[in-house]
C-alpha positions in Angstrom: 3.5 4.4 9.2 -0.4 3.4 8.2 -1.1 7.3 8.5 2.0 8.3 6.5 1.1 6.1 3.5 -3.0 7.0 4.1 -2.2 10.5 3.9 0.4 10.6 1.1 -0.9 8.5 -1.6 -3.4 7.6 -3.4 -4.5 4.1 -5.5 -4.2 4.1 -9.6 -7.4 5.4 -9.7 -7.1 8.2 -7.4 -9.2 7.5 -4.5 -7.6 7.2 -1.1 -6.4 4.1 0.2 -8.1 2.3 3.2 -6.1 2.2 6.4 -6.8 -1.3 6.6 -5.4 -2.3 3.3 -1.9 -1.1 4.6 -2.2 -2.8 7.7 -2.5 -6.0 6.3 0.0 -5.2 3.7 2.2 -4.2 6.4 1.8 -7.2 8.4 4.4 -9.8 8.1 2.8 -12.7 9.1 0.1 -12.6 6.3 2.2 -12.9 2.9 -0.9 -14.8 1.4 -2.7 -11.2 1.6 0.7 -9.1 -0.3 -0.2 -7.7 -3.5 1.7 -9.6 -6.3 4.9 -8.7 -7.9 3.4 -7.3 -11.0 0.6 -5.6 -8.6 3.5 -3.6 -6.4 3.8 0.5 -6.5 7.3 1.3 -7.1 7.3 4.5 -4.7 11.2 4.9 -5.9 10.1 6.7 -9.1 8.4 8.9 -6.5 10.6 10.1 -4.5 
């Protein structure tokens, strides 16, 4: 999944996104580390 979202996107400013950024996204057990609400990519508009 880390790869898929590496590989297919990049951040606002168009650079790549670090692998370890998703991870910790990805994890559930770190919530404190989620970007907020108003921070989120809404990937529906891109699909």
């Amino acid at each position: 999944m880390v790869a898929i979202v590496v590989n297919s996107f990049l951040d606002k400013e168009g650079k790549d996104i670090s692998p370890e950024t998703v991870k910790t996204i990805l994890t559930p057990s770190r919530t404190e580390k989620r970007p907020k609400p108003h921070k989120r990519i809404d990937i529906d508009k891109m699909l």
